[in-house]
N, C-alpha and C positions, 0 to 999 in steps of 0.2 A: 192172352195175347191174341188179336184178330188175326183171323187168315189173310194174307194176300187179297182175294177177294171181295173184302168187307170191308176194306180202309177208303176212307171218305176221301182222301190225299187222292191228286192225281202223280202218278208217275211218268215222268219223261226221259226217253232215252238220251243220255250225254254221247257222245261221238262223232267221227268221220271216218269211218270204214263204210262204203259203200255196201257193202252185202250185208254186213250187223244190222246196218239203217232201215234196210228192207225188211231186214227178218223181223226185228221190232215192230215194223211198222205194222206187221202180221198178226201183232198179240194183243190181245185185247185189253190186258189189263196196263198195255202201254200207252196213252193218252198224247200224247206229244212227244217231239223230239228238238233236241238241241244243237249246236256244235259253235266250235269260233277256231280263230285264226291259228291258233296253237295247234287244237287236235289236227286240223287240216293239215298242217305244216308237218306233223309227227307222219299222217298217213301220205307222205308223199303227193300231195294234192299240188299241181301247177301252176292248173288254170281255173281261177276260184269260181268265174261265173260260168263256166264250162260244169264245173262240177254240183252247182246249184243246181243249174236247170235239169241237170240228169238226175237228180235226189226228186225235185220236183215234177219229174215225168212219172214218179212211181206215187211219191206221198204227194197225193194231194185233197187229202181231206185232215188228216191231223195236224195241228197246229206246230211250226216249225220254226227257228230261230236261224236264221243267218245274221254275222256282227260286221258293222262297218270294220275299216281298218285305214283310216286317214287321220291323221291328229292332225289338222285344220279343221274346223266346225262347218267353212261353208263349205269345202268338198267330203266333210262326213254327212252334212246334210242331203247333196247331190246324188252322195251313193245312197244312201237313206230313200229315195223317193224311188231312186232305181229296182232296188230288194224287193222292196215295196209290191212293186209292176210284177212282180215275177210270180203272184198267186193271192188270191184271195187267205190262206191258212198261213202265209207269212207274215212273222214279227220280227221286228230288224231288231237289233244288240246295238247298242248306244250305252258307251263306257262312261262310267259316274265324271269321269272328268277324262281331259289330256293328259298328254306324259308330261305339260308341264303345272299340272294341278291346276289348270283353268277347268271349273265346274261346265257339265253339259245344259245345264238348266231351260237355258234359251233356245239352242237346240233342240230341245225334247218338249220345247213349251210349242215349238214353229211346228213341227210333225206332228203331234200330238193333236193340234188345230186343225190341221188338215189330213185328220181322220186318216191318219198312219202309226199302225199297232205299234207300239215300241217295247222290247223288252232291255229297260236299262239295268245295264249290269257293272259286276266287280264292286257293287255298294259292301260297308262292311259298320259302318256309323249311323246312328239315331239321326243326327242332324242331315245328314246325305239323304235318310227316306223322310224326313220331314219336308225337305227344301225339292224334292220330284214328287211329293203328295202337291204339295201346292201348283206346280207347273201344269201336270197330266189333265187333258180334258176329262171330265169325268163321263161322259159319253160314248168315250172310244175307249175302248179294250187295250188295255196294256199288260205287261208283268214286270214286279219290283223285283230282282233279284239279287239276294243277300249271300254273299261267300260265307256261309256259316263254318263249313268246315277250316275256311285261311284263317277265320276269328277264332277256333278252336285251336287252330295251331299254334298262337301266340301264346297258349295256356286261360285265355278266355271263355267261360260259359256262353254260347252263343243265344240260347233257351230265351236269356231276359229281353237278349236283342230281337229279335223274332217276334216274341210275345209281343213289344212296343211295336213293332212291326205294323203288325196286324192291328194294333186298335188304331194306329195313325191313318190306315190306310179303309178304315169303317166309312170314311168317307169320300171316299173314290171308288166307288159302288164296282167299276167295270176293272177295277187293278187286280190281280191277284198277286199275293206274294209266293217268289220261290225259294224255298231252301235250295243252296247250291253248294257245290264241292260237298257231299259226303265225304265222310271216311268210311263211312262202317256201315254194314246194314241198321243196325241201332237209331241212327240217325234217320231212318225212314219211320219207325216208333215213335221218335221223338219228336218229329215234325207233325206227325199225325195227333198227339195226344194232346198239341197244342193251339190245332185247328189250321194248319197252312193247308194254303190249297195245293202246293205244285212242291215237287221234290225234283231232282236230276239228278238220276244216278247212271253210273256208268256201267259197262257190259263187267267189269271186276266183281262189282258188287252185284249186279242182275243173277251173276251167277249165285250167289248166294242165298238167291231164295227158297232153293229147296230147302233150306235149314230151317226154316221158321215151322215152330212146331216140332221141333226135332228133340228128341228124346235128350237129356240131356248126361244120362249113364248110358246110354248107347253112343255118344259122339267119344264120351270120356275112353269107354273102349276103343273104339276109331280109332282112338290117338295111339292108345297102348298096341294097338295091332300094326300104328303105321310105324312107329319108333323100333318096334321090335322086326317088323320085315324089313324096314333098312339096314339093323344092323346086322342078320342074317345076309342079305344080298352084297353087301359090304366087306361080306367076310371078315368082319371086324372076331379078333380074340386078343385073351388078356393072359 
C-alpha cells in the first residue's frame, strides 16, 4: 500500500468549519478544498457570502468550491458569475440538475464559455457525465463530480462508474474527475488504483490517516485493550 505521500490522487478537504478549513489549508498533502449548502447549514453558517470571502481572505491559492443554491438556472447562473468574481482559485458547484429534474446542461454549457471553472456536482449516472463531457469548454478547467459513496449506498459498485468516468472524460483534457462522498479511508485506495484525480474526504476520515500502514496485529490488540478497559471502567461484573 502507498504512503499518503506517494498517491498521485489529489486530496480535498470536504467542510465548513472555519478553523478545520484553515488548518487544512496548512497541509501539504491537502490540494484543495470543498464545501456546499448542507455542511454550511450544519455549521451554523448565516451569512453565506459573508462567510466566503472570509474562507477566501485566508485560502487563496488552493483550489476551492463554493455551490450555487437557486433552483432557477437564470438566477443559478447570476450567482454563478458572482462566486466566480470572488478569486481567481474558485470553482462554483452547479447541481447535475433542479429539484425539479430539469438537467443543468445549458447552464454549464453558458459558464463554461465564459471561462468560469465549474465544478458540477451530485452526478451519480453514466449518461449525466456523458451529456456535461459534451457541454464543458474543453479549454477551461472544470471538475466532474461523482457521489460514489451515495452510489455505494444503494448496494452499487461505484469502481465501474468512475472507471467509465474517466475514459469519457480523455477528452476534455482540462476536467478532472472527483470521487465524492467517501465512506471509508478504502475509498481513497480505490480512487487512486483507478487513476482519479481528486478525492473529497472529510475531517472524519482525515483523521484516519494515521492508520495507513498500521500494523494490522497491533490494531487487533487496540481493540482487545479498548473492549477490555471499558469494561473495567464500566465496572461491568457477571
Amino acid at each position: 500500500m502507498k504512503s499518503i505521500n506517494n498517491l498521485k490522487i489529489k486530496i480535498f478537504a470536504d467542510g465548513a468549519d472555519k478553523e478545520n478549513m484553515f488548518a487544512m489549508n496548512d497541509k501539504s498533502f491537502i490540494k484543495g478544498l470543498t464545501t456546499n449548502p448542507t455542511l454550511m447549514r450544519q455549521s451554523g453558517i448565516k451569512n453565506y457570502k459573508a462567510f466566503c470571502k472570509d474562507i477566501l481572505s485566508v485560502i487563496k491559492e488552493k483550489p476551492i468550491s463554493f455551490e450555487v443554491f437557486s433552483d432557477d438556472f437564470t438566477e443559478m447562473e447570476r450567482q454563478a458569475y458572482e462566486i466566480a468574481s470572488w478569486g481567481s482559485n474558485v470553482y462554483v458547484k452547479i447541481p447535475i440538475t433542479n429539484t425539479k429534474r430539469e438537467p443543468c446542461y445549458s447552464t454549464v454549457n453558458n459558464l463554461s464559455n465564459n471561462k468560469v471553472k465549474v465544478n458540477v456536482t451530485a452526478i451519480m449516472t453514466i449518461q449525466q457525465v456523458n451529456e456535461i463531457a459534451k457541454v464543458l469548454n474543453p479549454q477551461v478547467l472544470s471538475y466532474v463530480s461523482i457521489f460514489a459513496g451515495r452510489i455505494a449506498d444503494t448496494g452499487v459498485d461505484p469502481l465501474p462508474i468512475m472507471s467509465k468516468a474517466l475514459s469519457i472524460l480523455k477528452n476534455t483534457s482540462n476536467s478532472e474527475l472527483i470521487w465524492a462522498s467517501p465512506r471509508e479511508l478504502l475509498n481513497l485506495f480505490q480512487a487512486e488504483s483507478i487513476g482519479c484525480h481528486i478525492i473529497t474526504v472529510t475531517n472524519e476520515i482525515l483523521k484516519k490517516l494515521s492508520l495507513v500502514g498500521y500494523s494490522l496485529d497491533e490494531y487487533s490488540l487496540d481493540t482487545v485493550k479498548m473492549f477490555y478497559n471499558d469494561a473495567v471502567v464500566a465496572g461491568y461484573k457477571l
